[in-house]
KEZANU-663042 format. One record per residue (C-alpha): chain; residue number from 1; x, y, z. Coordinates in nm, 4 decimals. Each point is the difference from the previous one (the first is absolute). Example, Ala and Ser with C-alpha at 12.3 -4.5 7.8 and 13.67 -1.06 7.14 Angstrom:
2
[A,1,[1.2300,-0.4500,0.7800]]
[A,2,[0.1370,0.3440,-0.0660]]
***
This chain:
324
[A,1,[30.4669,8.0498,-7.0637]]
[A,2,[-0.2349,-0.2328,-0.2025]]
[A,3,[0.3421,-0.1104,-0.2509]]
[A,4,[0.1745,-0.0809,0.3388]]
[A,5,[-0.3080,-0.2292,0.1277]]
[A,6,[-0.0232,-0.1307,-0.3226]]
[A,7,[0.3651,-0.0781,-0.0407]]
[A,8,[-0.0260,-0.1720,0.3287]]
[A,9,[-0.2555,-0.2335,-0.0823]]
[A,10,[0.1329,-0.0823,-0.2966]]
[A,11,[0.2922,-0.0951,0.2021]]
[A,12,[-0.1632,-0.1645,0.2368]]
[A,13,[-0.1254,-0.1976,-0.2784]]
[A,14,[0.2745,-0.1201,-0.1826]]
[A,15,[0.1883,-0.0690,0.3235]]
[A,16,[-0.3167,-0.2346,0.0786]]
[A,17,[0.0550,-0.1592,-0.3493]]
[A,18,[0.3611,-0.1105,0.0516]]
[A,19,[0.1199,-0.3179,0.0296]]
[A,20,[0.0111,-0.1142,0.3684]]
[A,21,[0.3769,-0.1423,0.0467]]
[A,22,[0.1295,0.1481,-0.2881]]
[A,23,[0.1517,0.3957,-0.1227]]
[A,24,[-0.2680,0.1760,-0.1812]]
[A,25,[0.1885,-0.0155,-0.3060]]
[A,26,[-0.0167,-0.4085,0.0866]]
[A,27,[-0.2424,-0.2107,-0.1973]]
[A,28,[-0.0867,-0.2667,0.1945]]
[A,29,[-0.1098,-0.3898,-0.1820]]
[A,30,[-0.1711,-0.2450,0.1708]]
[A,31,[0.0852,-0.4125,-0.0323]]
[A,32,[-0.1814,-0.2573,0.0933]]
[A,33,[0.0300,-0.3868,-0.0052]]
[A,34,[-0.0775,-0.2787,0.1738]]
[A,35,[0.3042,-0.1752,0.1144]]
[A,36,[0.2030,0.0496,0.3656]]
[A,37,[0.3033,0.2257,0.0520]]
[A,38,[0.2002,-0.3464,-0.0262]]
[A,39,[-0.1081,-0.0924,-0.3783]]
[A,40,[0.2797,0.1335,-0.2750]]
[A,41,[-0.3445,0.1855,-0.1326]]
[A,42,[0.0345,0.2317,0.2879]]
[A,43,[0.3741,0.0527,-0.0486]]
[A,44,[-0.0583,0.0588,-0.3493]]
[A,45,[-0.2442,0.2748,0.0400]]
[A,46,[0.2037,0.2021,0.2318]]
[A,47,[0.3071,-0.0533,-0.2311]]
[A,48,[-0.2833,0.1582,-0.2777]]
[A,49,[-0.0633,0.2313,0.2878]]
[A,50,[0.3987,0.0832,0.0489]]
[A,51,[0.0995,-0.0043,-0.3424]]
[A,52,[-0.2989,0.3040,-0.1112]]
[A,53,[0.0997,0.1623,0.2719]]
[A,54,[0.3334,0.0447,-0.0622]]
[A,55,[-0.0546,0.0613,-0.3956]]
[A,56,[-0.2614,0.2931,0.0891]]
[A,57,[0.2089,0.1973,0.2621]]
[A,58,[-0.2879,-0.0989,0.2367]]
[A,59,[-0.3054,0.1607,-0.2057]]
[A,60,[-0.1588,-0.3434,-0.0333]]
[A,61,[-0.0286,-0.2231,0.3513]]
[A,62,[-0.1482,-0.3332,-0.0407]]
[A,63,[-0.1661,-0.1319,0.3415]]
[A,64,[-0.0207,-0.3347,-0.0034]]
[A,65,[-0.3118,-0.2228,0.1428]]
[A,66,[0.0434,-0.3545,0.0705]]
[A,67,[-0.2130,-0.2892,0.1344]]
[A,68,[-0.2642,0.1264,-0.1388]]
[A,69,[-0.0653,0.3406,0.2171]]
[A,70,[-0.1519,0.1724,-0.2973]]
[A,71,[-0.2101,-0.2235,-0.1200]]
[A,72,[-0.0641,-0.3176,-0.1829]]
[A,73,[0.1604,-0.0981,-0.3814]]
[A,74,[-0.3154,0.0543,-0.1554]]
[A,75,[-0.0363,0.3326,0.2140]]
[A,76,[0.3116,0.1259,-0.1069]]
[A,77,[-0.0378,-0.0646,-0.3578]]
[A,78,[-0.3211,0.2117,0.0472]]
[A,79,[0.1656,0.2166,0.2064]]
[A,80,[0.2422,0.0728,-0.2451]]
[A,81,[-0.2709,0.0664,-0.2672]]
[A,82,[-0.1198,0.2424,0.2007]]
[A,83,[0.3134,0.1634,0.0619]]
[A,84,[-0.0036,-0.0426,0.3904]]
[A,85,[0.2791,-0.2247,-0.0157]]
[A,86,[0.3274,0.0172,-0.2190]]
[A,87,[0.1592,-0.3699,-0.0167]]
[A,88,[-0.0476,-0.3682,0.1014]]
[A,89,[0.1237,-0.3364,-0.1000]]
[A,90,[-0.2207,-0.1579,-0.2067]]
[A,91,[-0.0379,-0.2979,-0.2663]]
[A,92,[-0.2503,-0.2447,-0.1143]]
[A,93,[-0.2973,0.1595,0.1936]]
[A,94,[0.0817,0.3020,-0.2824]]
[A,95,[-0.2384,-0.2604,-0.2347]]
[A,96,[-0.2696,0.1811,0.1757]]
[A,97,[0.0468,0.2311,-0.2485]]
[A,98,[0.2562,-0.1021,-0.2750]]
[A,99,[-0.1056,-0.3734,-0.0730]]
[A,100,[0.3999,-0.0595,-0.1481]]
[A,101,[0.0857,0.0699,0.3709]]
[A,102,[-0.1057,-0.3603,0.1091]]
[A,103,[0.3354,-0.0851,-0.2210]]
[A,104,[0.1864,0.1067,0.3562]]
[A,105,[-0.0901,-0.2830,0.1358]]
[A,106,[-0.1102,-0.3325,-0.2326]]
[A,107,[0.0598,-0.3145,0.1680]]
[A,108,[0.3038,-0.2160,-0.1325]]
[A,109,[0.0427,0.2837,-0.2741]]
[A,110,[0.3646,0.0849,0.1284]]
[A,111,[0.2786,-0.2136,0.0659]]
[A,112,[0.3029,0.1903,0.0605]]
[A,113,[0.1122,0.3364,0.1045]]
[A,114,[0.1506,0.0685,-0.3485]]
[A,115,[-0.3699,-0.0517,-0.1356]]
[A,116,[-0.1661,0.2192,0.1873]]
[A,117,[0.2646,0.2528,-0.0132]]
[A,118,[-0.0037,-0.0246,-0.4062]]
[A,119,[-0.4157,0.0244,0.0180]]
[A,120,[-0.0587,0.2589,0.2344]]
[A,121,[0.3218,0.2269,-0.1163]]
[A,122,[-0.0829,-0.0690,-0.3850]]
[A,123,[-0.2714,0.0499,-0.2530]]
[A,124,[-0.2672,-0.2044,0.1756]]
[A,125,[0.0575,0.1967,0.3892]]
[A,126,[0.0072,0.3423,-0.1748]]
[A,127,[-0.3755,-0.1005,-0.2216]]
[A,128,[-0.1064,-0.1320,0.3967]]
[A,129,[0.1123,0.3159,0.1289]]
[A,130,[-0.1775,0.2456,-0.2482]]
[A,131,[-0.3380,-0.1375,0.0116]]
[A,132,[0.0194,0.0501,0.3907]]
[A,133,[0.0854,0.3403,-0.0457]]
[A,134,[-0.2733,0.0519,-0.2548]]
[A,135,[-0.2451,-0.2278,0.1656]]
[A,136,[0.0904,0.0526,0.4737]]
[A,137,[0.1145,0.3139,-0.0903]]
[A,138,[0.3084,-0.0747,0.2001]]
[A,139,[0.3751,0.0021,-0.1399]]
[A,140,[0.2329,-0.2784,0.0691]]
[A,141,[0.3534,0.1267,0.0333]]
[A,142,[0.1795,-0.3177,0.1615]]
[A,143,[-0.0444,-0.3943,0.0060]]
[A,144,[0.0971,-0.2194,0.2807]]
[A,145,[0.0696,-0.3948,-0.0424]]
[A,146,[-0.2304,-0.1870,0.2126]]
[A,147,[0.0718,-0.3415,0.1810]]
[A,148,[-0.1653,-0.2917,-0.1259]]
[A,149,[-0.3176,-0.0041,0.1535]]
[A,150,[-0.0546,-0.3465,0.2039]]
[A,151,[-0.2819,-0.1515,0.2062]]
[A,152,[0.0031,-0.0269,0.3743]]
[A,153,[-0.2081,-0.2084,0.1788]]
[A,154,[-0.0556,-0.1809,0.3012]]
[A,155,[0.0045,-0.3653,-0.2090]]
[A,156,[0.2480,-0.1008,-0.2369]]
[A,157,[-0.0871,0.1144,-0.3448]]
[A,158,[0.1962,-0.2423,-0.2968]]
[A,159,[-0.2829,-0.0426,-0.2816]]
[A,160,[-0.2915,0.2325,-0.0858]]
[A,161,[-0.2278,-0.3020,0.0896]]
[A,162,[0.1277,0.0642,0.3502]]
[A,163,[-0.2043,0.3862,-0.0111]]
[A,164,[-0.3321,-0.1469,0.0342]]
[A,165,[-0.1983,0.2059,0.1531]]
[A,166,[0.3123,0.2209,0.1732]]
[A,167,[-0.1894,0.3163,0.0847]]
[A,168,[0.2834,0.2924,-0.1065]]
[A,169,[0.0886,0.3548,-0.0077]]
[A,170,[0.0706,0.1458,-0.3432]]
[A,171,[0.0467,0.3649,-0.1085]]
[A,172,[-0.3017,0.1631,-0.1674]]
[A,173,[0.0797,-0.1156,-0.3423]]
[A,174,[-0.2148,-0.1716,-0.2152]]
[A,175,[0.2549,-0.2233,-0.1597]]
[A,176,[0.1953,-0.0745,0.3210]]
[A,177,[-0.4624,-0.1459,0.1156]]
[A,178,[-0.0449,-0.1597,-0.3372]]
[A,179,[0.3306,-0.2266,0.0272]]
[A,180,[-0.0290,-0.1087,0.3645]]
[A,181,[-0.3631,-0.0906,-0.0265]]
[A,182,[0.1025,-0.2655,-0.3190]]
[A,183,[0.3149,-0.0827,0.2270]]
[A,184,[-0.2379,-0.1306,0.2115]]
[A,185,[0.0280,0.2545,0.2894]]
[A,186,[-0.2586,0.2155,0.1336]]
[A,187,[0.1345,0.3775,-0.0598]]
[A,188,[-0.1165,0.3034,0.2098]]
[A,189,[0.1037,0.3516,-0.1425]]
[A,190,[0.1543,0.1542,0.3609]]
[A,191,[0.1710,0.3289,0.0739]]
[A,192,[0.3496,-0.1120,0.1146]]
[A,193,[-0.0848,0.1738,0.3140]]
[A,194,[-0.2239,-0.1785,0.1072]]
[A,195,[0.1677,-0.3680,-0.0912]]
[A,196,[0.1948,-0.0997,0.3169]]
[A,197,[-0.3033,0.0672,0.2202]]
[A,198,[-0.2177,-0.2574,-0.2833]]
[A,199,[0.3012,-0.2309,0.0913]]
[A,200,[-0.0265,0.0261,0.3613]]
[A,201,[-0.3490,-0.0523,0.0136]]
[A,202,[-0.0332,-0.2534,-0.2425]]
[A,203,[-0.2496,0.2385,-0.2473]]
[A,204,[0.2938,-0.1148,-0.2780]]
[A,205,[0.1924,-0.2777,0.0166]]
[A,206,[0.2896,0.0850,-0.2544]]
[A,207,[0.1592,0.2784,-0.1755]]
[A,208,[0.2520,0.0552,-0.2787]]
[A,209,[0.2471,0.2471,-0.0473]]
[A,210,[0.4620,0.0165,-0.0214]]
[A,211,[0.1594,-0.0543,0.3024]]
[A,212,[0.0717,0.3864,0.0575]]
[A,213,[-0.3636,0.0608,0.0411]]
[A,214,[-0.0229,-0.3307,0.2223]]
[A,215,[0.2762,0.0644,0.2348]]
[A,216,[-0.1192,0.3706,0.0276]]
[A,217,[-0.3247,-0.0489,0.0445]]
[A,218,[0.0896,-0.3050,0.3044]]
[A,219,[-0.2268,-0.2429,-0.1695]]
[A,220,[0.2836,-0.2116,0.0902]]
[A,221,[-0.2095,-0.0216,0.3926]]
[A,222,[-0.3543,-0.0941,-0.1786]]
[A,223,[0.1692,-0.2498,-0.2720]]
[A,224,[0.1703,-0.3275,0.0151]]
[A,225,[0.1029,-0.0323,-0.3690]]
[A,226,[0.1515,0.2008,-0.2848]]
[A,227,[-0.1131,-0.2303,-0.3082]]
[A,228,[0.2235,0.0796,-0.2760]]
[A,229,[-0.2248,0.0006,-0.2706]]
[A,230,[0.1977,0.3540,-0.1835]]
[A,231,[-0.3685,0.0630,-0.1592]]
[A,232,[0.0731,0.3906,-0.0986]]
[A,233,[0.2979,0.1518,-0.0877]]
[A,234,[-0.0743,0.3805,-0.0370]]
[A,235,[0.1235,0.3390,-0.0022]]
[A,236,[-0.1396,0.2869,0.2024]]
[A,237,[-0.0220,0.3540,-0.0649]]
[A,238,[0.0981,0.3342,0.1708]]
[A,239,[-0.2503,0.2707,-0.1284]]
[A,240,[-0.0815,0.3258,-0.0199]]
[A,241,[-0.3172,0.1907,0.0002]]
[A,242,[-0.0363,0.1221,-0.3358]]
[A,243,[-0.2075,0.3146,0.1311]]
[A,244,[0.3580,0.0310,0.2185]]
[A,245,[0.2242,-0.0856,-0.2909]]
[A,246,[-0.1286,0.2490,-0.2443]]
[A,247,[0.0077,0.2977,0.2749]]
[A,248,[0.3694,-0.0492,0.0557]]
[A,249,[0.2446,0.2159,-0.2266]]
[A,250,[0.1627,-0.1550,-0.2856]]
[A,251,[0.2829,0.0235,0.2503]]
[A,252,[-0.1403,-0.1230,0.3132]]
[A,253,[-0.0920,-0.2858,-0.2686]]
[A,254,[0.3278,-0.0962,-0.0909]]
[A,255,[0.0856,-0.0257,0.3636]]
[A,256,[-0.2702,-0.2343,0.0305]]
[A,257,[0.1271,-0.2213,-0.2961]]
[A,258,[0.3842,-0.0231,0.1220]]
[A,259,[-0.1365,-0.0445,0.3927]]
[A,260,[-0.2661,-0.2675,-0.1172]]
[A,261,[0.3386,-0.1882,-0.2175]]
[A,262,[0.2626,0.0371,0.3245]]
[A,263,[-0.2810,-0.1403,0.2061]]
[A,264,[-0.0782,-0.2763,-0.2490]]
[A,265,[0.4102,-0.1121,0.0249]]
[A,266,[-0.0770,0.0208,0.3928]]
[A,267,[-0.2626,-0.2070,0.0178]]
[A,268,[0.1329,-0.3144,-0.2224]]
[A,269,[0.3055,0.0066,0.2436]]
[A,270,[-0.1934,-0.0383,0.2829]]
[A,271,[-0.2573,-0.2456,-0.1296]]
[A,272,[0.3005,-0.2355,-0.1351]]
[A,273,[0.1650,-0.0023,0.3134]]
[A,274,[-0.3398,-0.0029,0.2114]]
[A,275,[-0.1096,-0.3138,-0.2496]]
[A,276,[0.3109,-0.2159,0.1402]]
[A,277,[-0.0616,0.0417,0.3617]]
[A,278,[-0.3946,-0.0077,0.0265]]
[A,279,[-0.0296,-0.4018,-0.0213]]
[A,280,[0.2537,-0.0256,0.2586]]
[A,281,[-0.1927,0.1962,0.2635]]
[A,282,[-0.3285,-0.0941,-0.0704]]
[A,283,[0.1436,-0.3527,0.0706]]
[A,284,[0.1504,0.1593,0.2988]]
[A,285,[-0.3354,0.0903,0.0857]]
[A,286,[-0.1775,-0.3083,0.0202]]
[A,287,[-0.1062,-0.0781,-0.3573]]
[A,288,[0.0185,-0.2669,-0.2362]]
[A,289,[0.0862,0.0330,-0.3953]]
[A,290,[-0.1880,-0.2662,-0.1944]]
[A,291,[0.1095,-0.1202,-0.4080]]
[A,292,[-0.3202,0.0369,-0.1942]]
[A,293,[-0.0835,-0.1437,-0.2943]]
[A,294,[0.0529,0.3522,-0.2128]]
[A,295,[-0.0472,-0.1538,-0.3242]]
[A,296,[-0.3459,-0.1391,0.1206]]
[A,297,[-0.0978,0.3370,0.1040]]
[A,298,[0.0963,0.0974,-0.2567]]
[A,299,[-0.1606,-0.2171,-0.2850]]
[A,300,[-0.3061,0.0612,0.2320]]
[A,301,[0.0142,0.3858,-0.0222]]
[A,302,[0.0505,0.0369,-0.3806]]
[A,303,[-0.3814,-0.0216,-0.1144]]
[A,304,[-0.0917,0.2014,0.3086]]
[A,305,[0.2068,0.2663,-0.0820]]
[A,306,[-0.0622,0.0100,-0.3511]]
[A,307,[-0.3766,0.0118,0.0575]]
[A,308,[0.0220,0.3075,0.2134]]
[A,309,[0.1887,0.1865,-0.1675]]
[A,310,[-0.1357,0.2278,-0.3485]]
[A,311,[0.1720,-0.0515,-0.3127]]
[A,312,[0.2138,0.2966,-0.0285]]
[A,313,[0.1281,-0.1046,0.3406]]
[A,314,[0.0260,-0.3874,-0.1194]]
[A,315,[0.1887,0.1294,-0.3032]]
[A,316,[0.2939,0.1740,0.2077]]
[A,317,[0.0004,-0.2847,0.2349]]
[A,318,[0.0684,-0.2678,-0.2681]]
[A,319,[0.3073,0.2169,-0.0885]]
[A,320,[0.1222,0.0410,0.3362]]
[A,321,[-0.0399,-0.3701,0.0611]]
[A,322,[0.2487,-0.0371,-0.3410]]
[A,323,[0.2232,0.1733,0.1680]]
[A,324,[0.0926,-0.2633,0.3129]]
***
């Protein structure tokens, strides 16, 4: 009679242990981000989501988290650490950690999407991308191109002398503080979260980031202009827990790889297209697109940036700046 109670519990036990939504025989992922169920981020992580399905028979489910709902960038990075969540989209707030990460996003470092796609698919992305294993302890299996990131404001923005004094949202990146603040602005590290209600009540009085993350996020009702200033042209990265990585079977692996690489081809699709239309209905939407003065910003930036950043990471950026 005891084995029987005993088996029961036990029972009891595992059944209390298995994934809620899924088989028992289901593993179940969690991904979180921060942008809407509109953003081609989104798509692309349930096309990750899709494609592992369908490569592991459904043993390996990926739920996927957006606008935030489990947690902050920085949370999930830690998150992931901690092996409490699996994935997230991630890029230059990785220098956290891995100091070559702040390569993601240098201002006026990029030109082109051949560049980036020949620095963060070559020699230079794959050194980025082992020091963040080694250093965040999470794996990047994927890179997304990012829209130029642009200024919007409620003045028109043409010359950096014209940023005196702007107060502004930036990400919580050192190099992203270092560059506005000799730009002239006044940069406030902000969770994205929390940036259209800054806007609305007038805590912040600009922000900068491509015209996805714009349009998605409606700053399009708190901002009047979209100054074209093109400051960062960056990648962003799709990664893994490593805790999660290393736990999978050398199969279950190998799904990952061939998922991560359909969803990769997804993604640029949808971003190329997405890139074309984006202007046209934030126009639609009320706002006006402004010509700055790139090359002043530009000229402007240089010392900045090379001041901030160490030499091992000023090394690799004079190479990818040979390569425009």
């Amino acid at each position: 009679m005891k084995h029987v109670l005993l088996a029961a519990a036990l029972s009891a036990g595992l059944a209390a242990l298995a994934p809620t939504g899924a088989d028992a025989d289901t593993r179940v992922l969690k991904f979180g981000h921060l942008a809407n169920e509109q953003n081609v981020w989104h798509q692309a992580a349930l096309k990750l989501a899709e494609e592992m399905a369908a490569r592991t028979d459904g043993a390996i489910e990926i739920q996927v988290f957006p606008n935030e709902s489990l947690g902050k960038e920085i949370d999930l990075i830690n998150g992931m650490q901690l092996g409490t969540v699996d994935f997230t989209i991630t890029g230059e707030s990785l220098q956290n950690w891995a100091p070559t990460a702040a390569l993601l996003a240098v201002p006026y470092a990029l030109t082109s999407l051949d560049q980036l796609d020949a620095v963060a698919g070559g020699p230079i992305g794959d050194q980025i991308a082992a020091e963040i294993v080694e250093k965040a302890r999470v794996r990047p299996i994927g890179y997304f191109a990012r829209g130029a990131r642009n200024l919007t404001t409620n003045r028109p923005i043409t010359t950096p002398d014209d940023l005196n004094g702007l107060r502004m949202r930036v990400p919580n990146v050192p190099l992203f503080v270092s560059v506005w603040q000799a730009l002239g602005a006044r940069p406030t590290p902000m969770a994205f979260s929390e940036v259209f209600t800054g806007l609305q009540n007038g805590t912040i009085d600009a922000q900068e980031n491509p015209l996805a993350l714009i349009k998605s996020a409606n700053f399009f009702e708190v901002q009047d202009y979209v100054n074209l200033t093109e400051h960062v042209r960056s990648w962003i990265y799709v990664a893994v827990s490593e805790l999660t990585y290393q736990s999978l079977s050398e199969e279950h692996r190998q799904a990952l790889r061939e998922s991560a690489t359909a969803m990769q081809a997804y993604e640029r699709d949808l971003f190329l297209a997405d890139e074309q239309q984006l202007r046209a209905d934030l126009e639609e939407r009320g706002m006006t697109f402004i010509d700055s003065d790139k090359q002043a910003f530009a000229e402007k930036a240089r010392s900045a940036v090379m001041d901030a950043v160490s030499p091992e990471v000023g090394a690799l950026l004079d190479q990818i700046v040979a390569m425009q």
